[in-house]
N, C-alpha and C positions, 0 to 999 in steps of 0.2 A: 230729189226735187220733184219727181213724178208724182211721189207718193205724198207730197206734201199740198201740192196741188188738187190729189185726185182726193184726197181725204176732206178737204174743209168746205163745211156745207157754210159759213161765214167767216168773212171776216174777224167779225164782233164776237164769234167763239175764241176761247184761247187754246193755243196749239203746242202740246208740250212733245220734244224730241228727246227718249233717254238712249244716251251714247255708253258704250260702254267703257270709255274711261277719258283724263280731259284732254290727250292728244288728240284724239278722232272728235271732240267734243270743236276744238279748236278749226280741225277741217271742216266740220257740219255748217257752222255759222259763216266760216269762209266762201263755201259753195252756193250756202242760201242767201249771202249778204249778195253775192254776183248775178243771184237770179231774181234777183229783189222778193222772198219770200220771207222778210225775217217780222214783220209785221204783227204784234201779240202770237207772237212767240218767244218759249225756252227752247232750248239746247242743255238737258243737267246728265248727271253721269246716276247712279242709282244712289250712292250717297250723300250728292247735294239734294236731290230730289226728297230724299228721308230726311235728311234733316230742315229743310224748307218746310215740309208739312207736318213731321211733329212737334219742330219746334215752336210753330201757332200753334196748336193740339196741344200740348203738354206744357204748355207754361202755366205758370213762372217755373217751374223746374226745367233746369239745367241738364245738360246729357252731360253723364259721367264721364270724366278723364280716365285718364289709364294711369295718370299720378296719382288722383285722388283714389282710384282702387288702389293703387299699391300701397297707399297709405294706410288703409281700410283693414288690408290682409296682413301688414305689419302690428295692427292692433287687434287682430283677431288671433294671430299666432304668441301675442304677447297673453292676452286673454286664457284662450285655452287652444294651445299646439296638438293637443291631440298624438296623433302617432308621430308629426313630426318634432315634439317632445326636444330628442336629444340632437337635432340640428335645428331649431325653431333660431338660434341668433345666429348662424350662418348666413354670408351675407347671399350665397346661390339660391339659400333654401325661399326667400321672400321673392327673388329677382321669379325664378320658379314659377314658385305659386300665385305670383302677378300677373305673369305673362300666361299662366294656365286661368286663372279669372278674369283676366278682358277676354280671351277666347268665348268663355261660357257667358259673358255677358251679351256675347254678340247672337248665340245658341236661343231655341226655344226650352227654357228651362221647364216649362209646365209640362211638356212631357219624353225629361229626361230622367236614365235609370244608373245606376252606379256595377257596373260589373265584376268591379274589384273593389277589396275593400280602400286601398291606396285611392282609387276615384272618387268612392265615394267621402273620406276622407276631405280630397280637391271640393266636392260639392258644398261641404258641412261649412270648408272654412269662405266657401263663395258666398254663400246662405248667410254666415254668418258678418261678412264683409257689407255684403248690401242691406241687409235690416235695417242699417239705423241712417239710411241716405234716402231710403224710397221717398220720405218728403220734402227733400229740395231736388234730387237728382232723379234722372230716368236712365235706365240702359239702354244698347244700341237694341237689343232685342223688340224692349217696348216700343223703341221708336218704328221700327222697319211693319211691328204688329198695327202704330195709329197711323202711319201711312197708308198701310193695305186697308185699312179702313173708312178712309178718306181720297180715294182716288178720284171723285167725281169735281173735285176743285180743280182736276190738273184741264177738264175739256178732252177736247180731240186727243188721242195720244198717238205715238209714233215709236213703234222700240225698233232702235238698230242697231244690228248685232248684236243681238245678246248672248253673252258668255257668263252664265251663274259660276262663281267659284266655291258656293256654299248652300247648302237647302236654303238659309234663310232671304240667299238674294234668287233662289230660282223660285220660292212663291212670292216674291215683288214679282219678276219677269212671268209667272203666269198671271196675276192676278190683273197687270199691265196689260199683258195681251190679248186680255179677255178683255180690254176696254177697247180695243184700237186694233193698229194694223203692225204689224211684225214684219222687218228685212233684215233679211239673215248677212250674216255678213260675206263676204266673198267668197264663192265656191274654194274647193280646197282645188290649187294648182300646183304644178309640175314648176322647182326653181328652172331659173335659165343659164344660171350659171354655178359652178363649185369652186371653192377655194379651199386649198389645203397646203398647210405650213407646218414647220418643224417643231416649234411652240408656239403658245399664244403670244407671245410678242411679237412673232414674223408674220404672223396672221393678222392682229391691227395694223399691223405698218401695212401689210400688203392693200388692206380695206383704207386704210388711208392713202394710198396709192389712188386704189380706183374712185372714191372720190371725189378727188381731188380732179382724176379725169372728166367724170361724169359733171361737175362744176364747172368745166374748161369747154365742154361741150354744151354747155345752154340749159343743160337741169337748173330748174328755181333752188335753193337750199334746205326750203321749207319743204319739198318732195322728197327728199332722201331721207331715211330715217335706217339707224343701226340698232337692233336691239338682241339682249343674251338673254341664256338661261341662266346663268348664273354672273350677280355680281363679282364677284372673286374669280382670277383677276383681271373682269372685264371692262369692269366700269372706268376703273383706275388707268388702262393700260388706252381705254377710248379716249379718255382726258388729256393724255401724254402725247400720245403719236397725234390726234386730233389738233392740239395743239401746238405742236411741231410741225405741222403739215400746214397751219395759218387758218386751219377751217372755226367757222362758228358753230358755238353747238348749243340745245340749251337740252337741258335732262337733269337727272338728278347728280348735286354732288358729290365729287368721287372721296369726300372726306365731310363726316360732318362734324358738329361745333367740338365734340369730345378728343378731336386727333388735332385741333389749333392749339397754339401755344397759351391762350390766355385759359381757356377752360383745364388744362393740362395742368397749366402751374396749379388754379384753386384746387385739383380734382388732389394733387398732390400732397398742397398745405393742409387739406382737412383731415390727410391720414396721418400728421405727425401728431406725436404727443408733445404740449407745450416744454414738456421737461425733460423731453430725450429727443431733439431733434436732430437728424443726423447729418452731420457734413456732405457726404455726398451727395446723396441726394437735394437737398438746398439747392449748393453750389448748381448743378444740375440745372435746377430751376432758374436760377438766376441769372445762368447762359443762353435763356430765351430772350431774354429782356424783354420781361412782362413786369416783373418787379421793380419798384425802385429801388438805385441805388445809394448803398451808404454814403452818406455826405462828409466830405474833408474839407477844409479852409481853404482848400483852390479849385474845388470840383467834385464831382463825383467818385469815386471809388470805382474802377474797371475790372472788370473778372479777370486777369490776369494780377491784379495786388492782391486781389483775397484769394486766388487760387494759391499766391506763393506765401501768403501770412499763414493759411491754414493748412500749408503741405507741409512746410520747409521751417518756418521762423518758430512756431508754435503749433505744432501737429494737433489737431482737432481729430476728433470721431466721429462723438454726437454727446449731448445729456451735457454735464458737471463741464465738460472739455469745455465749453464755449467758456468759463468764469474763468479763464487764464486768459481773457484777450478783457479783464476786467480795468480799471482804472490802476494807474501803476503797478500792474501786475507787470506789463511789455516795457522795456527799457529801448532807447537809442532811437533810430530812424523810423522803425515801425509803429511807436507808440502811438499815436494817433490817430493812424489808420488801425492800431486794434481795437483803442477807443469806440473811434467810429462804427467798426464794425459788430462789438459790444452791444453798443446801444441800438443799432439798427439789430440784432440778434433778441435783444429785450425786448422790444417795440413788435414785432412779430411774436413773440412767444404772449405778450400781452392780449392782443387780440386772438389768439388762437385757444387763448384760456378764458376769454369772454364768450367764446361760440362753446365750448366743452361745458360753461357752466352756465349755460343758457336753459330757465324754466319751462319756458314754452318757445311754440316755435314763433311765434311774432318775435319775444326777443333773441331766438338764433337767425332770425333771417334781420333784427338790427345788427347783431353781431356781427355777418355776415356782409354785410353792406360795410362796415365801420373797416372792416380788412380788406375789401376793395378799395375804401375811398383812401386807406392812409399808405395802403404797402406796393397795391399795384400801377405804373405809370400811365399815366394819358396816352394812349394808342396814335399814331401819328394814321397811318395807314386806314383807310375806308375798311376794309376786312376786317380787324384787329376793333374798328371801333363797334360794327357791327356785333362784331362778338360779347363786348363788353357788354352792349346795349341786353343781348342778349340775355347773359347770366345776370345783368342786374333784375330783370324780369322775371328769371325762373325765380331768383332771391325774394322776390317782392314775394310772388305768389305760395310761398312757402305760407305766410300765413292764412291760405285757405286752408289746410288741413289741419287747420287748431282744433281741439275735439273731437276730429276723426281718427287721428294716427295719434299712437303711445306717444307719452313724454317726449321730447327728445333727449338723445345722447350723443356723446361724442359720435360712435356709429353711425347712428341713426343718420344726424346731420349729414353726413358726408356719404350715406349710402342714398340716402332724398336726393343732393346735390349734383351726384353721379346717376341715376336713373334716369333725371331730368336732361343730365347734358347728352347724355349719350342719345337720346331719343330724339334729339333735335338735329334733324336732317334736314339739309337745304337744295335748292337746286340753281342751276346755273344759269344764264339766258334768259330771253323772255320766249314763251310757247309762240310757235310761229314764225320763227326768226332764226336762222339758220338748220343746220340737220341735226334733227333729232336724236340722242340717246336716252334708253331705258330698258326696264328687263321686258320680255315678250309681251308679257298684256297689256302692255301700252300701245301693240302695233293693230292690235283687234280695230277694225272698222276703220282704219286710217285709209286716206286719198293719197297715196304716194306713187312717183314713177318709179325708185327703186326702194325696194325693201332688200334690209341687209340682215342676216341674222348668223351671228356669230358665236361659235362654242360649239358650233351642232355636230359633238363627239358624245359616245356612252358614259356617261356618270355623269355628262354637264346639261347634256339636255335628253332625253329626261332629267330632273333635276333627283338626286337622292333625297327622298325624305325617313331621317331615322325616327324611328316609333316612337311616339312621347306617353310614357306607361300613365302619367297624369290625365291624359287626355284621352283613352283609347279609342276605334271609331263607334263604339257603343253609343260614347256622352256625344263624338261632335257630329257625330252622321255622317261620315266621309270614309270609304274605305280606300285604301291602297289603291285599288283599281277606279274610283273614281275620282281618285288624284289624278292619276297618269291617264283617264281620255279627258279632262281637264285641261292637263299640257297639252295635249295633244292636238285639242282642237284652237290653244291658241297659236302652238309654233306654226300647224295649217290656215289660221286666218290672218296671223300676220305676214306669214309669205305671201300670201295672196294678194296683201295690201298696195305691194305693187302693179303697177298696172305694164308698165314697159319692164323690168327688169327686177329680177327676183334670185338675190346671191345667196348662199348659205355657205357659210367658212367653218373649216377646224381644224383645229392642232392634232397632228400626228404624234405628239409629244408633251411634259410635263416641263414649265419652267422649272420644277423643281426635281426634275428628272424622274425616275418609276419606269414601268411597263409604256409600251406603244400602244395607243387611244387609237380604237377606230369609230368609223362614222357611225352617226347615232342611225338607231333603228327606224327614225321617219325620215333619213335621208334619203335610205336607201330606195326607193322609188322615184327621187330625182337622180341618183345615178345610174339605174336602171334604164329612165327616160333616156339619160342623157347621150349614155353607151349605146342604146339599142338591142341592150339584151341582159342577159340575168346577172349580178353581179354577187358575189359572195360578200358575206360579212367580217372572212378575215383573207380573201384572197381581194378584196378591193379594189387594191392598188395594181393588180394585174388584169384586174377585169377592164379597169378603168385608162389603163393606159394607153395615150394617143387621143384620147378624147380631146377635139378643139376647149367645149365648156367647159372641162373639168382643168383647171388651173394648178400646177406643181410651183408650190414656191419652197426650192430645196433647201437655203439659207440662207441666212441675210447677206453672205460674202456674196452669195449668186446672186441673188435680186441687185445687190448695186451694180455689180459688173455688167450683166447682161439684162438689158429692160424687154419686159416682155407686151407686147401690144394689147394681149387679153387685155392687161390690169392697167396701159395708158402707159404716157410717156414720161409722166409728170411724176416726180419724185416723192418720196413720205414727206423730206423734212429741206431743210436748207444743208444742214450737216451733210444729207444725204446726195443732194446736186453735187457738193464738193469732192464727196467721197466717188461717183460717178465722175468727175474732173478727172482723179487721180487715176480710177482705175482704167482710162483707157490708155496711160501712160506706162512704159516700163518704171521697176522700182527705181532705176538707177537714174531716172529722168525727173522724175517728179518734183524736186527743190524746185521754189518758181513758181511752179503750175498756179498753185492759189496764190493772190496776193494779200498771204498773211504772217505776219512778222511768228508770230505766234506756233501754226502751225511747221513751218519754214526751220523754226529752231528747236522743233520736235523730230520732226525727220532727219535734221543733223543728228540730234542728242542720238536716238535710237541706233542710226546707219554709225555712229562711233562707236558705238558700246557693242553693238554687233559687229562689226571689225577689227578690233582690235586696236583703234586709233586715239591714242592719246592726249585727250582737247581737255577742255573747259568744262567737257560733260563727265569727265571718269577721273578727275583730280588734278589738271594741267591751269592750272591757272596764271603761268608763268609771265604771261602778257599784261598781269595787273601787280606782279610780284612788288612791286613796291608799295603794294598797299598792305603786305604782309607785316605786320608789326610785333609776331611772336617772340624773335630776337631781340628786340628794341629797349627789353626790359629784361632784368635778370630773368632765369627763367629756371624753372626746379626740375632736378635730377629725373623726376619719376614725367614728368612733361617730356622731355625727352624719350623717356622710354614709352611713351605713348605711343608717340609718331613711328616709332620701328614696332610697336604691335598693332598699328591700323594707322596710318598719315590720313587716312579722309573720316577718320573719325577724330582726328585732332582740329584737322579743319573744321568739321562741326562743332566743336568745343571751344576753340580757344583763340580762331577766327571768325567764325559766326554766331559764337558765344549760344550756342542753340543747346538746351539741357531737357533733362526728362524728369520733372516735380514727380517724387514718390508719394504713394497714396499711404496717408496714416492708418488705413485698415487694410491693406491691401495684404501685410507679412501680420501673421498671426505670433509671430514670435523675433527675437533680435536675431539680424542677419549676422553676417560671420564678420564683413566691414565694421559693423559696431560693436560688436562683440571686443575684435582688438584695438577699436581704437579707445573704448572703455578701459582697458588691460592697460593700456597706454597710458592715461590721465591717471590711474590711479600708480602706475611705478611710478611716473613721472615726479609725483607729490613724496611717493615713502622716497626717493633716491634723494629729492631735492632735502628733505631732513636730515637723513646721513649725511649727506655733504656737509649740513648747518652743524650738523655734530651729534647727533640725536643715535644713540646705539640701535644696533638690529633688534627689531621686535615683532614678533607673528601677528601679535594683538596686534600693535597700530596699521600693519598693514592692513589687515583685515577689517580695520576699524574705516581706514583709507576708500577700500574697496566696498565696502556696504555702503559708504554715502554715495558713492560715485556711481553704484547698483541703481540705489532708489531716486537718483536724479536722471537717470536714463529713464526708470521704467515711468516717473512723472512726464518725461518728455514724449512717448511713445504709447499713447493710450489705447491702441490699437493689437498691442501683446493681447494673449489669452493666458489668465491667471494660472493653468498648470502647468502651461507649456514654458512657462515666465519660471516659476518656482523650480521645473528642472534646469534651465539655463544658468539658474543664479546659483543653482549648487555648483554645475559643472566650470562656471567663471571661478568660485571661490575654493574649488580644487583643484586647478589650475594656481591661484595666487599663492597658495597655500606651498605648493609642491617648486612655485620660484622661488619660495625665501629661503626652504630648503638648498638651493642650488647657490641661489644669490650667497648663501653663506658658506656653502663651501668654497665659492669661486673667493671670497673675500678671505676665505684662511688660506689661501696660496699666496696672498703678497697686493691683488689686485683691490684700488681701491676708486669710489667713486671720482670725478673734478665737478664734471658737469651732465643735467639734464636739459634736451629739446634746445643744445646748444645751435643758436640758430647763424646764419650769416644772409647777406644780402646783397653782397658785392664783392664777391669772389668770382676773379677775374683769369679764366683760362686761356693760353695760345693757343691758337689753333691756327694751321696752315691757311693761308686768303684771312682771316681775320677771327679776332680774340672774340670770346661771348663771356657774359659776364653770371655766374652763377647765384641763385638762393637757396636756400632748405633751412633745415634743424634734424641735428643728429640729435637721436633719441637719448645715448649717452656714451661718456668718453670716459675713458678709466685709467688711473695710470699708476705705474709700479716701478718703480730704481729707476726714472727716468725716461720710459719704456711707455708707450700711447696706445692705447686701445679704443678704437670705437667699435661702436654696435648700433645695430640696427633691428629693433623688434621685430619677431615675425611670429602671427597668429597660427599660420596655416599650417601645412605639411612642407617638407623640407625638397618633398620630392622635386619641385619645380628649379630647385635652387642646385639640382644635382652635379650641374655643368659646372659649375665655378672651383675652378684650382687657380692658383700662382699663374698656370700658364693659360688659361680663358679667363680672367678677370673678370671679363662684362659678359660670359655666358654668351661667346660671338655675337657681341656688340646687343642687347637685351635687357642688361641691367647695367646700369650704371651709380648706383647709390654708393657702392661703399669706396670705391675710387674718388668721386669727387667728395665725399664724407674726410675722405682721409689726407684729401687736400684742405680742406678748410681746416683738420687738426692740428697739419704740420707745424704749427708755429709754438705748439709744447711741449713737443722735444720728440725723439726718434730711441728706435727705429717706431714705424705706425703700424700697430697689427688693425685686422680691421674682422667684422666677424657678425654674417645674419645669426641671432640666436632667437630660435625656435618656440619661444615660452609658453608653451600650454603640452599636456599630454599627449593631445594628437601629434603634437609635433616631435616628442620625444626630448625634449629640450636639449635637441643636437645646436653642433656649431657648426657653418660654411663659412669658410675666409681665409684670408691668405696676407702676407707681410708686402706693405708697398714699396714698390724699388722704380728705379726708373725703366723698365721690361713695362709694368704694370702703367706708367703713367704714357707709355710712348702708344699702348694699344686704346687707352683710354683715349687720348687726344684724336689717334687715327679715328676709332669709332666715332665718336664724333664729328668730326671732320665730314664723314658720310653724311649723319644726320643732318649737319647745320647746314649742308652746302647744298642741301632739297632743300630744307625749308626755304631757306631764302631762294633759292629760283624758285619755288612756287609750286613743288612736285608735290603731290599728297592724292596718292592711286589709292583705289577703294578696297584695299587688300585688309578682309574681314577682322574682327579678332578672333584669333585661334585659341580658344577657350572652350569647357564644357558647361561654363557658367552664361546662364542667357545677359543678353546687352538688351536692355529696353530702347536704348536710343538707335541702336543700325536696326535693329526690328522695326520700330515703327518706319523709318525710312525703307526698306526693304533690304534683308540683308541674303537673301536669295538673287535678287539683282545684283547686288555688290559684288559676289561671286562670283556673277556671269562674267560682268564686267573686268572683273579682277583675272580671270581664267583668260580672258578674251586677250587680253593686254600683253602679246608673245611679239618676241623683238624687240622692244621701245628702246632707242637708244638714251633716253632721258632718267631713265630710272632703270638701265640695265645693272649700275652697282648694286641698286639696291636688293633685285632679284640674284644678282648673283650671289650675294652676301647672305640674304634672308630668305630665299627661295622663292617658290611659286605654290 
């Protein structure tokens, strides 16, 4: 304000202030609106002030985009690639040579040299990119040249703090100071305080700690300012704890339009080919709900119908798969919604085949427009609509580069579409209005009481910059070493920016784990300061120890337990007060403490499953057991034998009806389940003709089994064609080697009754009360009066080993051919009964044994066991013991399950069943 004063020889001159960037632009005018000096005056930063004056100066041309060069270089590599030839339609190679040609557009190209032949290369296709724009368009180059040209329009000038990041803004900043007076920005000073954390997450929590303080103490908002050397992951991690802690902030974005769901879904649609679209990914999409959904006669279609239409009823992939959800292709309840889904599947592919065959780009960005207005929903949310608003704009303007950029293509479209989103960065707040975030040289020249700067460890700040062979410091004028006093001098004049208090934080450590980070090499003279004596760069933390200003935040457990006054008393988050509740409690005291339903029955669930106590939370549900309804309804053999190889994975199943939809691409070939239950449909059919009277024959079996092949592998689009073509050998080697067997066991006397003889009210005693059974034996056979059943079995016999006359149920395990062999009894005796094996692996051995009342009295007893948990409501989290993965105790946790299950020593509720089944 001195200098603004002592400089103006009138009023009626105009008085221009350039700031170095628009945060300190925002203090300037703040300071001089209070000292009433704002009077024909600016306040601009170096790039409003360029483009104020060349834009009078150079009109009617326009300053070139960074879209419209990229369009330029896509037509100039389509033209003539030059050396990059055989990556020229790679989509990096354009992304590249885009961002290497805004560079040089920003360069004094009149005397630049090529040092490599690769650069010069870079220059030929930049030369080549700008030729045919020089008469509507200007580059930033020209512009910054008709600026320095015209300085005498700006009056009086003023440069504060000036920080050049590039020769081309350090001759503005001479040519500037050669008009006026120059104030440097704030000496370089000593922080006043350190912080150091275990990662960076404990490191913003801890800076939203203090804060937090520093706002509880009478700091304005608009004084605090946090800024990094690197975004990653600091921006994101400021937004979060910042946020949680209730602070305002405004700075840049910690995601821009490209990471929101509506820019996501198009970024997606434009990579499919209209004729191979692929289910997953779709589905994907359409789980953001940014799409509209398919319409039914009662509503809408919800991701959960078309997840089960397109996993389960009608297994999709992608491409041809979708014409099975065609009009009377789906029979029964689904039809409709396949219908539906069909048409909404058409209706998409329609529009996505309008943009692919789009001549110019006016009509790919109607195209473009026509797939927003019909596929994606009205945004309810202000964000969401913002965004739309958004991409309909980049869409519009797609038709400025008609004539500049090649044809479009498919690619093309969707490499333009994506350049554009991803480049659209927003910011949050308004400038002025609460604490600021941003990287370091937004803090150059700012008026703050505290300046915060965080990351300040080696690799993060300095910032690494890897060599970009396109651009070497030949072409841009910039060597290595005048990057890093570049840093240098801004991480020194934004600490400085503080006037009371000046913190500089860093992680000890990698969120993603690595080597131990220590403090960056311009710390170290604040820890130097701060110690009062020389501190080494890898002995630190022992030079440093004890220091009041230097701040230890060991780990998040410590920061909540014990508050430390350095960083205030005031917590990061709300979670965090809470968590400070609990922690000045013993564990065993704690239920209570918060008045929260929620947490309250988290610290039960936990304190149960770590003791060993048998509730509500590890399968005890006995308090609601009448809402059990398992029993209620016949119920099948192998359901039973569920619950004795996992009770809380039956409770998920067949109580909470909770299932896990397989992914149709997910098995690249037929699982071992389908495999026999294929083998299955197809005896099932050759048995059922013998019975009708039809003689043994290899053809028809085999005839049997090729249609029953190729209606699986139609169902399963998802197989890979060689791995299919060995399967269906070794299926039909297999069928081949039953009818051999099937025909010898048939010249011993043995002859078919019945196939998938089913029943559904077979009704057993059982001691306390009868259950009423279902199934279907696979088949019954019978000779001189004499009953055989069977039971198919695909696998190895090995499992089946335990079963004699005198283990029936494989101690209590299996219960199929016991109750198989009661539902037979009524065609006569004795009943033999017998798993057979039918496939090679299996050896087409026999397990089984003759039922007598021995066999029916262990049958009942086992039983007995089972029915009389289920109905009290017992069902413990005891795994399945298998080498075969469970997607469904995985996704729940089946490492938990274990713990739990392990935990659960004593219980007298389910002591039979450990005794019986183990532990």
């Amino acid at each position: 304000m001195q200098t603004v004063a002592g400089c103006r020889s009138s009023w009626a001159v105009p008085l221009t202030v350039v700031v170095p960037n628009s945060s300190s632009r925002a203090d300037v005018i703040r300071a001089l609106s209070l000292g009433g000096g704002v009077a024909n005056l600016r306040v601009e930063t170096l790039g409003s002030l360029v483009e104020r004056i060349a834009g009078a100066k150079l009109s009617p041309r326009v300053r070139l985009s960074r879209a419209t060069i990229a369009a330029t270089v896509d037509s100039a590599l389509a033209t003539d690639p030059g050396l990059f030839a055989e990556v020229a339609e790679q989509l990096i190679t354009a992304e590249a040579l885009a961002a290497a040609c805004w560079e040089i557009a920003h360069l004094n190209t009149n005397t630049m040299t090529a040092p490599t032949t690769l650069a010069g290369e870079v220059l030929r296709i930049f030369d080549a990119a700008v030729a045919s724009l020089t008469a509507e368009y200007y580059v930033p180059s020209e512009a910054y040249r008709a600026a320095i040209d015209n300085l005498e329009q700006l009056g009086e000038v003023i440069v504060y703090g000036p920080t050049p990041s590039t020769p081309r803004d350090a001759l503005l900043v001479h040519a500037l100071a050669a008009r006026g007076s120059v104030i440097e920005a704030s000496s370089p000073e000593f922080g006043t305080q350190v912080i150091h954390a275990s990662d960076a997450d404990d490191e913003v929590r801890a800076v939203a700690r203090l804060v937090r303080q520093h706002l509880a103490d009478g700091t304005p908002a608009h004084r605090i300012a946090i800024h990094y050397g690197s975004a990653e992951p600091y921006l994101r991690l400021l937004h979060e704890h910042l946020a949680a802690a209730g602070v305002v902030i405004n700075g840049p974005d910690a995601e821009g339009l490209a990471d929101r769901p509506v820019a996501r879904a198009l970024r997606t649609l434009l990579r499919f080919d209209p004729d191979d679209i692929p289910r997953r990914e779709l589905l994907d999409v359409l789980s953001e709900r940014t799409l509209t959904q398919p319409p039914l006669a009662d509503g809408m279609m919800g991701q959960p119908l078309v997840e089960r239409l397109t996993r389960k009823k009608v297994p999709i992939v992608r491409g041809d798969d979708w014409e099975r959800l065609a009009p009377g292709r789906v029979e029964g309840s689904h039809a409709s919604a396949a219908e539906a889904l069909h048409a909404w599947v058409t209706d998409l592919r329609h529009h996505l085949a309008e943009i692919h065959q789009a001549a110019s780009w006016t009509e790919a960005s109607t195209a473009l427009s026509g797939l927003i207005d019909a596929m994606f929903r009205p945004p309810t949310d202000e964000l969401a609509v913002r965004d739309l608003e958004a991409i309909r704009s980049l869409i519009a303007d797609l038709t400025q580069i008609e004539g500049i950029a090649p044809a479009p293509t498919a690619g093309r479209i969707a490499d333009a579409v994506d350049t554009r989103v991803r480049s659209h960065i927003g910011r949050v707040g308004t400038r002025g209005v609460g604490v600021s975030i941003g990287p370091l040289s937004d803090g150059v020249g700012r008026d703050l009481a505290v300046s915060i700067i965080v990351g300040a460890a080696e690799g993060i700040i300095p910032t690494r910059r890897t060599p970009n062979p396109l651009l070497p410091p030949e072409v841009t004028g910039i060597t290595p070493a005048d990057d890093i006093a570049y840093q240098r001098a801004v991480f020194e004049r934004t600490l400085a920016a503080g006037e009371h208090h000046r913190v500089i934080t860093f992680p000890r450590g990698s969120l993603r784990g690595g080597a131990e980070k220590v403090p960056s090499r311009w710390l170290l003279p604040t820890l130097e300061h701060l110690a009062g004596h020389p501190v080494g760069i890898t002995s630190w933390g022992d030079d440093t120890r004890g220091v009041d200003a230097i701040v230890t935040v060991e780990s998040f457990d410590s920061a909540v337990q014990s508050i430390d006054p350095r960083l205030g008393c005031s917590a990061a988050s709300a979670t965090e007060w809470r968590q400070r509740a609990l922690a000045v409690v013993p564990a065993h005291e704690r239920r209570g403490v918060i008045d929260d339903p929620t947490v309250t029955l988290g610290m039960t669930m936990r304190s149960d499953r770590l003791h060993g106590r048998f509730t509500r939370f590890n399968g005890n549900v006995s308090a609601v057991a009448d809402l059990i309804r398992v029993l209620d309804e016949p119920i099948a053999a192998t359901t039973l034998q569920d619950w004795v190889a996992s009770p809380y994975r039956l409770f998920l199943t067949k109580v909470l009806c909770v299932d896990v939809l397989a992914d149709p691409d997910a098995d690249p070939q037929i699982d071992a389940l389908t495999s026999g239950n294929l083998i299955h449909r197809t005896l099932e059919k050759y048995i059922q003709e013998r019975i009708d009277g039809d003689e043994p024959s290899l053809e028809r079996l085999l005839t049997l089994a090729d249609a029953e092949l190729a209606r699986e592998r139609d169902d399963s689009p998802g197989w890979l064609a060689q791995l299919w073509d060995r399967d269906r050998a070794r299926i039909r080697a297999d069928i081949e080697d039953f009818y051999d067997h099937d025909l010898a066991d048939h010249n011993t006397g043995w002859g078919p009754h019945s196939v998938e003889r089913k029943f559904d009210a077979l009704e057993l005693l059982l001691p306390g009360a009868p259950i009423t059974l279902r199934g279907s034996v696979d088949r019954i056979d019978l000779r001189d009066g004499a009953v055989r059943v069977t039971d198919y079995k695909s696998g190895s016999p090995t499992p089946y080993s335990g079963i004699t006359a005198g283990t029936p149920t494989d101690e209590g395990t299996k219960f199929q051919l016991p109750i198989y062999a009661h539902a037979a009894r009524d065609l006569g005796a004795p009943v033999d009964t017998r798993y057979w094996f039918i496939t090679r692996k299996g050896g087409f051995e026999e397990v089984g044994y003759r039922i007598d009342d021995a066999v029916q009295d262990i049958l009942v007893e086992d039983l007995r066991l089972v029915c009389d948990a289920i109905r009290a409501g017992y069902f413990p989290p005891k795994p399945v013991d298998s080498h075969w993965g469970d997607d469904l105790l995985e996704l729940i946790g089946i490492a938990g399950l274990r713990r739990s299950w392990t935990n659960l020593d004593d219980v007298d509720e389910i002591a039979e069943y450990t005794a019986k089944y183990g532990k």
